[in-house]
SEPA-806092 format. One record per atom (N, C-alpha, C): residue number from 1; atom name; x, y negated, z negated. Coordinates in Angstrom, 3 decimals, padded with zeros to 6 digits. Each point is the difference from the previous one (the first is absolute). Layout:
N
(NUM, CA, (X, Y, Z)),
...
***
This chain:
120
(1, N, (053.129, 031.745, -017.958)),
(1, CA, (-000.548, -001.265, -000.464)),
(1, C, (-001.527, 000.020, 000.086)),
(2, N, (-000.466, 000.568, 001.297)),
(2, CA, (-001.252, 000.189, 000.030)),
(2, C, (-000.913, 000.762, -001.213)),
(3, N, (000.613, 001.019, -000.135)),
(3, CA, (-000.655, 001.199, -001.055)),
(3, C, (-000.050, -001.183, -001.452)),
(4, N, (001.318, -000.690, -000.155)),
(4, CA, (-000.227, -000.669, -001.241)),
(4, C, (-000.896, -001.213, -000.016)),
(5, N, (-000.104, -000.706, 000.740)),
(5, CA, (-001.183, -000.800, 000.012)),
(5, C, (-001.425, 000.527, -000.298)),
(6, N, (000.193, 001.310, 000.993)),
(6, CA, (-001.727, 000.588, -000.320)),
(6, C, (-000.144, 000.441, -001.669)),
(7, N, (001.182, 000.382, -000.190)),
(7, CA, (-000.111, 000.636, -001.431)),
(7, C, (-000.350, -000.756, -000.802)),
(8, N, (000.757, -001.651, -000.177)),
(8, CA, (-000.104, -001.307, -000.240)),
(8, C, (-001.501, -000.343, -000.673)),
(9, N, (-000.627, 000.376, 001.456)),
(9, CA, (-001.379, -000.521, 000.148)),
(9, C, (-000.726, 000.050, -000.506)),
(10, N, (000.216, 002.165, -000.031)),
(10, CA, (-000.633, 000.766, -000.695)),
(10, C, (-000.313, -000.316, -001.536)),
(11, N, (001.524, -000.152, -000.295)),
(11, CA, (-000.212, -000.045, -001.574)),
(11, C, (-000.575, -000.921, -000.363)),
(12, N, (000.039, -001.199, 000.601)),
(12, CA, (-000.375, -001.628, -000.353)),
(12, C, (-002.033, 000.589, -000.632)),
(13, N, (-000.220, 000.650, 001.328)),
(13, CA, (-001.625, 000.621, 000.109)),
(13, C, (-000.194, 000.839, -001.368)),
(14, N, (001.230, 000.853, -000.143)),
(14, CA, (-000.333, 000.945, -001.383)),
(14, C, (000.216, -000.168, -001.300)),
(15, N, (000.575, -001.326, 000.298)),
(15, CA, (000.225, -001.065, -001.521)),
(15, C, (-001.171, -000.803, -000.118)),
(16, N, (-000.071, -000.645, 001.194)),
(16, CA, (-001.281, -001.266, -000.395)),
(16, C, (-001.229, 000.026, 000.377)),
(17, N, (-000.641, 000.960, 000.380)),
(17, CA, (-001.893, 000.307, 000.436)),
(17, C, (-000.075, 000.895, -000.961)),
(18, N, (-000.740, -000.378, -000.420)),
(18, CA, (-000.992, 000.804, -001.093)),
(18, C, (-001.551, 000.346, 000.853)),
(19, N, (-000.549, -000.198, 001.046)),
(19, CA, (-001.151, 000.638, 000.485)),
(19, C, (000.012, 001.182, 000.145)),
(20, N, (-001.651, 000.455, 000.398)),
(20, CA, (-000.641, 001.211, -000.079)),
(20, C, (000.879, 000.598, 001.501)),
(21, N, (000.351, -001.084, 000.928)),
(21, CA, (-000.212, 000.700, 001.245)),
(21, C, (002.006, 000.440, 000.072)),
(22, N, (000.715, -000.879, -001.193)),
(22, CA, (001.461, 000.800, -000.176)),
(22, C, (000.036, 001.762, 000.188)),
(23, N, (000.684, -000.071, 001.017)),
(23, CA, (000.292, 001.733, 000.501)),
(23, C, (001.081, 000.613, -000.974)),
(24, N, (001.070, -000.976, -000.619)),
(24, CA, (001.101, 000.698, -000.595)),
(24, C, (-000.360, 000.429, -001.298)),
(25, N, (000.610, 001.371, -000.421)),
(25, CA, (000.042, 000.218, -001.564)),
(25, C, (000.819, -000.147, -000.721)),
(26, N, (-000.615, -000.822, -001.042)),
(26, CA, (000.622, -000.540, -001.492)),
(26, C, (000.345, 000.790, -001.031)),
(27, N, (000.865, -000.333, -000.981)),
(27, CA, (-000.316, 000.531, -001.113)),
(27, C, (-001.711, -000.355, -000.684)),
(28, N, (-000.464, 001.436, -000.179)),
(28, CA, (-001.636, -000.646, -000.828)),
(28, C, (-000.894, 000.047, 000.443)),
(29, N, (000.513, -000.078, 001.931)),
(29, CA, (-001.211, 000.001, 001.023)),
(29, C, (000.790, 000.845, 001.089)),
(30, N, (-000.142, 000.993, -000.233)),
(30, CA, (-000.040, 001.151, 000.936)),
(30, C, (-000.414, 000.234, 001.535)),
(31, N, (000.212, 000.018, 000.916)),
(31, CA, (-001.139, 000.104, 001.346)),
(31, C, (-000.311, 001.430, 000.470)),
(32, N, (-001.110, 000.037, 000.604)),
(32, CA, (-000.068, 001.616, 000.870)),
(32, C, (000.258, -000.152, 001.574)),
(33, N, (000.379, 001.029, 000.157)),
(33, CA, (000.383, 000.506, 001.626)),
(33, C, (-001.378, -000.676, 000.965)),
(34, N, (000.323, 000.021, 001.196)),
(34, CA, (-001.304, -000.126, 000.782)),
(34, C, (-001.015, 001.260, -000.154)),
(35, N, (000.999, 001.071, -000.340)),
(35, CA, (-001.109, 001.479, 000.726)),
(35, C, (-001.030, -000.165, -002.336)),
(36, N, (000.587, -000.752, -000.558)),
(36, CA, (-000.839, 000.214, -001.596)),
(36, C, (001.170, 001.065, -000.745)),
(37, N, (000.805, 000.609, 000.875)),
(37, CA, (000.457, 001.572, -000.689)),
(37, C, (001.234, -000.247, -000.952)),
(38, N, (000.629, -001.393, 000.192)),
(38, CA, (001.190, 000.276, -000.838)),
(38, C, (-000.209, -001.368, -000.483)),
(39, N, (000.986, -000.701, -001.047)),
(39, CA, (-000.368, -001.174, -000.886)),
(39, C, (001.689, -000.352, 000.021)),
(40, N, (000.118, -001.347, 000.345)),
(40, CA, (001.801, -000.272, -000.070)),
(40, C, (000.040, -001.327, -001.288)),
(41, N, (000.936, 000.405, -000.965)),
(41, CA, (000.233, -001.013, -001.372)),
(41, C, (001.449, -000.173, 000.157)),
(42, N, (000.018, -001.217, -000.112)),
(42, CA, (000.860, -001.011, -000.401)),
(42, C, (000.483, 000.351, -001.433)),
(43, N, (000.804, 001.119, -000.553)),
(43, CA, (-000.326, -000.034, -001.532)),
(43, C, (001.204, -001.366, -000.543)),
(44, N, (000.884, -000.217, 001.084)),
(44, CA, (000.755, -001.570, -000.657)),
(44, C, (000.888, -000.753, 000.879)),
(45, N, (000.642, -000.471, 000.068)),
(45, CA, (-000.037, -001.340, 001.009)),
(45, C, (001.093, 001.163, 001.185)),
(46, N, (000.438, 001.001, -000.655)),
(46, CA, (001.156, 001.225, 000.836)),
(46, C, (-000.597, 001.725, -000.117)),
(47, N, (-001.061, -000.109, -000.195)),
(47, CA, (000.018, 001.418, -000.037)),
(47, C, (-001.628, -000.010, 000.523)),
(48, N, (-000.413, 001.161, 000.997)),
(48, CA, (-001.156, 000.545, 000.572)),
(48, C, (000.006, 001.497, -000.050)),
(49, N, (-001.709, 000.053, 000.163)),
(49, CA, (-000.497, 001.121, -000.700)),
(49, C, (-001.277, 000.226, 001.129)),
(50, N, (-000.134, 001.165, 000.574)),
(50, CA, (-001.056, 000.387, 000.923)),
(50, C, (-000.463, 000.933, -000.756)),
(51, N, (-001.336, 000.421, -000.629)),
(51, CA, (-000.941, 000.685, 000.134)),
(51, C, (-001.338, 000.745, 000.479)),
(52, N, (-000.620, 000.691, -000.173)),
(52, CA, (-001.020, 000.552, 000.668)),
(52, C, (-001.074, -000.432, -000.582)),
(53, N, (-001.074, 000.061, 000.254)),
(53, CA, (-001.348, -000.856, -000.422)),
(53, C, (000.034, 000.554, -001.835)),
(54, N, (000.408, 001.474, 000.278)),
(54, CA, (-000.532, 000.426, -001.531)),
(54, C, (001.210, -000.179, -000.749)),
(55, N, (001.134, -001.030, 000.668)),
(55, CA, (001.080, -000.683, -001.338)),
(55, C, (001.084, 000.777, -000.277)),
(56, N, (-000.033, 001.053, 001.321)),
(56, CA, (001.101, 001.020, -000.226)),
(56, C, (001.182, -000.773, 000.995)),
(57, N, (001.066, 000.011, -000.746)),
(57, CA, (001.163, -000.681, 000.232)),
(57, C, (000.581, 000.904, 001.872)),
(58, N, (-000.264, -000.943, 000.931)),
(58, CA, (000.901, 000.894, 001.256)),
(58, C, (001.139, -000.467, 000.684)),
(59, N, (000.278, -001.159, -000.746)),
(59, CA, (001.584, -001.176, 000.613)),
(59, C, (-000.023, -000.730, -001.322)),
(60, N, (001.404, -000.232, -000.369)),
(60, CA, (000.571, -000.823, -000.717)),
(60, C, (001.863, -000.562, 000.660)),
(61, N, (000.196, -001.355, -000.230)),
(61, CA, (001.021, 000.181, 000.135)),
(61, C, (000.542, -001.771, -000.583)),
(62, N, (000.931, 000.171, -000.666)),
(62, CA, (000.781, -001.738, -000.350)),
(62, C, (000.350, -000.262, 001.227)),
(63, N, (000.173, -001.322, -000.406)),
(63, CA, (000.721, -001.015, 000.931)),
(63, C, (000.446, -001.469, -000.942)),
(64, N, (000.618, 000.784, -001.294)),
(64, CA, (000.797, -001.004, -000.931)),
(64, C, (001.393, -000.138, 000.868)),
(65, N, (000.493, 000.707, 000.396)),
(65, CA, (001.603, 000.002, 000.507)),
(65, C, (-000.339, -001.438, 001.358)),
(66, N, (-001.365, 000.011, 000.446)),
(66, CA, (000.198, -001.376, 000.868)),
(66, C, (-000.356, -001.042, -000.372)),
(67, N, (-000.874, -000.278, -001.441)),
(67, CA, (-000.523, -001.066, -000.515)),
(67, C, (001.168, -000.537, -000.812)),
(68, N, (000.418, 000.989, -001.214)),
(68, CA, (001.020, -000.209, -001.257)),
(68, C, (000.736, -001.642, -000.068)),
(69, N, (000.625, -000.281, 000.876)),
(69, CA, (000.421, -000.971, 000.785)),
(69, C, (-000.831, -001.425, 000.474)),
(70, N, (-001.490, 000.078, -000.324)),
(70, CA, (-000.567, -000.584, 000.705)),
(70, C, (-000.844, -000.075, -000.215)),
(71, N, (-001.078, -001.577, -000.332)),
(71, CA, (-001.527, -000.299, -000.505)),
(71, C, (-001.041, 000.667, 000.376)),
(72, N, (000.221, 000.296, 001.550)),
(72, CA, (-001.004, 000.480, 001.004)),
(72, C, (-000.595, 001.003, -000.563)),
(73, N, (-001.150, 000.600, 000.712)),
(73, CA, (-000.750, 001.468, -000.422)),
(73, C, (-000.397, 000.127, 001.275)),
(74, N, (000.195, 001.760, 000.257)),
(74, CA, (-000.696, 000.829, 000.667)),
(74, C, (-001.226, -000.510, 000.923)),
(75, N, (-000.043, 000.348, 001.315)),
(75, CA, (-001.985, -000.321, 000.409)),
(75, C, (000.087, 001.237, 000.268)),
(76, N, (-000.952, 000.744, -000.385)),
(76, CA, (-000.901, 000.947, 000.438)),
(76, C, (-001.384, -000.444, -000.042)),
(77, N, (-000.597, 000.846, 001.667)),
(77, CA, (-000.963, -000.054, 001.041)),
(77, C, (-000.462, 001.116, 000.708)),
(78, N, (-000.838, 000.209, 000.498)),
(78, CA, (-000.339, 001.298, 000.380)),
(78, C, (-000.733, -000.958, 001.497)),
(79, N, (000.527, 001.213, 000.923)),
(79, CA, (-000.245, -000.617, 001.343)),
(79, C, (-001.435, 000.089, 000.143)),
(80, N, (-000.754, -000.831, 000.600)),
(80, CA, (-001.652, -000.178, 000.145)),
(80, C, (-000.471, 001.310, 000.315)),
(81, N, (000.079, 000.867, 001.254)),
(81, CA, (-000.624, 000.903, 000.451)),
(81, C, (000.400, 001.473, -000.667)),
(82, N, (001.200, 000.164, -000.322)),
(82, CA, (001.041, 001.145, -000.239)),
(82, C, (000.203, 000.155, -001.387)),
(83, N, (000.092, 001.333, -000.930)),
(83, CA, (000.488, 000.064, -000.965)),
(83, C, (001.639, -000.198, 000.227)),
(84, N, (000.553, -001.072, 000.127)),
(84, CA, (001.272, -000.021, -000.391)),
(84, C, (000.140, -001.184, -000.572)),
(85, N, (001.192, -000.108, -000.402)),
(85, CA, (000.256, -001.040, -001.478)),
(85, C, (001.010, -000.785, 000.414)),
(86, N, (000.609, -001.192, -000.021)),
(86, CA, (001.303, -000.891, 000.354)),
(86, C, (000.394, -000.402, -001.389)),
(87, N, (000.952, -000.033, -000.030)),
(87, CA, (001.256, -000.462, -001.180)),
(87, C, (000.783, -001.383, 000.489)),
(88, N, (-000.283, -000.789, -000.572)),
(88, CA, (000.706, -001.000, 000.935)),
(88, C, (001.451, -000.719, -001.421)),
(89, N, (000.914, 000.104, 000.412)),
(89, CA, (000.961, 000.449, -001.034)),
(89, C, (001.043, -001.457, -000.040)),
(90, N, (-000.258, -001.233, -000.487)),
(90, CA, (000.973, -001.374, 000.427)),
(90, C, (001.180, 000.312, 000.441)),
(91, N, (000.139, -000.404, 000.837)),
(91, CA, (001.530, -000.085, 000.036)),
(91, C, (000.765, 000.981, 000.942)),
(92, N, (-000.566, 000.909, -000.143)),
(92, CA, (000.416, 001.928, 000.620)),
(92, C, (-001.094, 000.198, 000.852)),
(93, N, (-001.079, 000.558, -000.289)),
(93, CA, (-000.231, 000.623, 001.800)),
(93, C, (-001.611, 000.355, -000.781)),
(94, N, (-000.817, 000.745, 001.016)),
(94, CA, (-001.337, 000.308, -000.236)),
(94, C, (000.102, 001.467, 000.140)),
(95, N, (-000.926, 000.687, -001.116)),
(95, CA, (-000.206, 001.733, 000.228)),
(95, C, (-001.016, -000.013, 000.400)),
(96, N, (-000.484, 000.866, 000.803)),
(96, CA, (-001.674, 001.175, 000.149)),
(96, C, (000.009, 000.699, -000.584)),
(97, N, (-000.971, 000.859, -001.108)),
(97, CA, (-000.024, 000.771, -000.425)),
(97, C, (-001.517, 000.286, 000.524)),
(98, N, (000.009, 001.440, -000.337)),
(98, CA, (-000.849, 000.231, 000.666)),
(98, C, (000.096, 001.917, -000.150)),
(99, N, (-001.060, 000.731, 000.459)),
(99, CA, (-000.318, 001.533, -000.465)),
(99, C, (000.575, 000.265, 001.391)),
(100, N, (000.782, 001.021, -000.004)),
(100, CA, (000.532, 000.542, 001.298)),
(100, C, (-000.706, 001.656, 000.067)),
(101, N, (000.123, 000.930, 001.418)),
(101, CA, (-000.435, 000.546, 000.198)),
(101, C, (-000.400, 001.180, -000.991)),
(102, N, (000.977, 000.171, -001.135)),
(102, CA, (000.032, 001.041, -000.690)),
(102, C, (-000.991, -000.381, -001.069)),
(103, N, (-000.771, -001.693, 000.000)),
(103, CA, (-000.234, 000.280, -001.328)),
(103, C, (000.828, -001.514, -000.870)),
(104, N, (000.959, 000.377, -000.180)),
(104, CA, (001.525, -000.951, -000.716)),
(104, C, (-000.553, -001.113, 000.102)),
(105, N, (000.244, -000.519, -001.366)),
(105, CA, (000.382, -001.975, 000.909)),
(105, C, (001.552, -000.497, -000.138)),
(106, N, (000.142, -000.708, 001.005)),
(106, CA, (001.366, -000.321, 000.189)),
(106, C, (-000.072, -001.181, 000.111)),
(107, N, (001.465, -000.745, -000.530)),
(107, CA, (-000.148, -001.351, 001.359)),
(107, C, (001.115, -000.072, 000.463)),
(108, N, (000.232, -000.575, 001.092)),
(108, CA, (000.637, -000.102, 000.832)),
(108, C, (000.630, -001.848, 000.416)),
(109, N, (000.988, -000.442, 000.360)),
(109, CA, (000.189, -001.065, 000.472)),
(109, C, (-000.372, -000.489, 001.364)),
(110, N, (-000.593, -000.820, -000.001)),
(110, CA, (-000.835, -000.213, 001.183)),
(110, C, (-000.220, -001.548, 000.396)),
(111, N, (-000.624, -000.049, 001.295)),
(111, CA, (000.361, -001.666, 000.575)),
(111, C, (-001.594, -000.320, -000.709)),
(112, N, (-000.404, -000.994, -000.311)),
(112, CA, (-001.074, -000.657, 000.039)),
(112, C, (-001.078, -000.024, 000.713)),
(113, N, (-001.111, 000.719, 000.471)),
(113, CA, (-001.348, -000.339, 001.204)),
(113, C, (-000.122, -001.446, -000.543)),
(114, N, (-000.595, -000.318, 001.419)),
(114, CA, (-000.378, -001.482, 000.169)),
(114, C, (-001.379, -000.187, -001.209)),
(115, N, (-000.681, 001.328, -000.056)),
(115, CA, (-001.157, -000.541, -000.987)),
(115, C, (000.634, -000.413, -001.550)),
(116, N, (000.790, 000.213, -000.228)),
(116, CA, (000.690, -000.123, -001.442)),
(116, C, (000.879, -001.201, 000.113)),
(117, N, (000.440, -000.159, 001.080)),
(117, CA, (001.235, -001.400, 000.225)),
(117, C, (-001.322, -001.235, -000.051)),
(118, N, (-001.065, 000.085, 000.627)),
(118, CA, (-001.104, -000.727, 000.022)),
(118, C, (-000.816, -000.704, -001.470)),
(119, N, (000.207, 000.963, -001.490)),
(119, CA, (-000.173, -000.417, -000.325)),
(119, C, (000.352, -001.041, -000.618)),
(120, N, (001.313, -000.444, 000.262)),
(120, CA, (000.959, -000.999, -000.855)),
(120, C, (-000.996, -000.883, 001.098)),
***
């Protein structure tokens, strides 16, 4: 119940602020990592896309199979200090994605940090 409220929150934030200081990426408005090195797009209300500064594709992955069903859209966020990325998915659960040791980006299912539950 908890996770869905934050998610709740989230989205409420990634539907209705339009400011400069909005952390999540949109379709149209793209964000970069903290470190500048990678760029995370929203390309539609279920599908994300991580690239590298020079636009070379290094994560993709849908998430129609959790929207299809459902008005909601996606939040993606990139944690303040860290190149890693949150997926915050209605209904179902939150991913990290994020570059693992080899290189890869993956994501993974994961609980929420308080800095991301914070922003709802």
């Amino acid at each position: 119940m908890r996770l869905f409220a934050a998610c709740t929150a989230l989205l409420l934030v990634l539907t209705g602020c339009g400011s400069d200081e909005d952390r999540f990426a949109r379709p149209g408005a793209p964000k970069a990592s903290p470190s500048g090195k990678f760029v995370a797009h929203a390309e539609s209300a279920s599908e994300v896309r991580v690239t590298d500064r020079n636009g070379g594709e290094v994560f993709r992955k849908s998430y129609e199979y959790a929207t299809s069903s459902r008005a909601d859209a996606i939040g993606v966020v990139w944690l303040s200090e860290k190149d890693q990325l949150w997926v915050l998915v209605p209904g179902d659960t939150s991913e990290r994605v994020e570059a693992g040791p080899d290189g890869v980006w993956t994501a993974v299912t994961a609980e929420l940090p308080g800095e991301i539950t914070r922003l709802g």
